[in-house]
C-alpha positions, 0 to 999 in steps of 0.5 A: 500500500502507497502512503502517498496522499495520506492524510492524519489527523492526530486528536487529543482530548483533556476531560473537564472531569480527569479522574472520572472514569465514566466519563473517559469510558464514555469518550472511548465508547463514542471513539469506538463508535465513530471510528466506523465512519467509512472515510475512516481507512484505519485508527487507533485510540490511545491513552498516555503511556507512562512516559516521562521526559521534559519534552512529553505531554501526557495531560491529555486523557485520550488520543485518537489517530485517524488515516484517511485516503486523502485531505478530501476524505478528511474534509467529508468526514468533518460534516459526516452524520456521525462525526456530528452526532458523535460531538453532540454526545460526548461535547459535554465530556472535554474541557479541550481538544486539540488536533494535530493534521499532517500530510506527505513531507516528501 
């Protein structure tokens, strides 16, 4: 398979609650959920490893790296039915989510 084209799209999410487990459960669960979304090629969910380094930040709660065939797959996906419904239930959930996007650097 040809990575040439291929879009990432790296999220990262802070609970407004960190210590609550019902609520990272509930986060992951609609991770799990929205990963079916068909532009999605592949993902992974992830929580922070036990890592310690100056430069490591492990304050997020969890991370959720996305592949998609090309930046217009990404595009769509963004105003997929799924990707909406997904925000309107668990919105309540993050204080703050941050998205790294990456393309092809050569």
């Amino acid at each position: 398979m040809s990575n040439k084209g291929l879009f990432i799209h790296h999220v990262y999410f802070w609970l407004k609650n960190p210590g609550n487990t019902q609520d990272l459960q509930q986060l992951l669960d609609g991770l799990q959920k929205l990963s079916k979304t068909p532009s999605i090629q592949s993902f992974y969910i992830g929580k922070p490893a036990n890592t310690n380094r100056d430069v490591i930040d492990s304050s997020y709660a969890a991370s959720w790296l996305l592949f998609f065939a090309s930046p217009q797959d990404q595009e769509s996906y963004q105003t997929d039915p799924m990707h909406l419904d997904f925000i309107k239930e668990c919105g309540h959930l993050w204080s703050k989510v941050v998205v790294y996007d990456s393309v092809d650097a050569l």
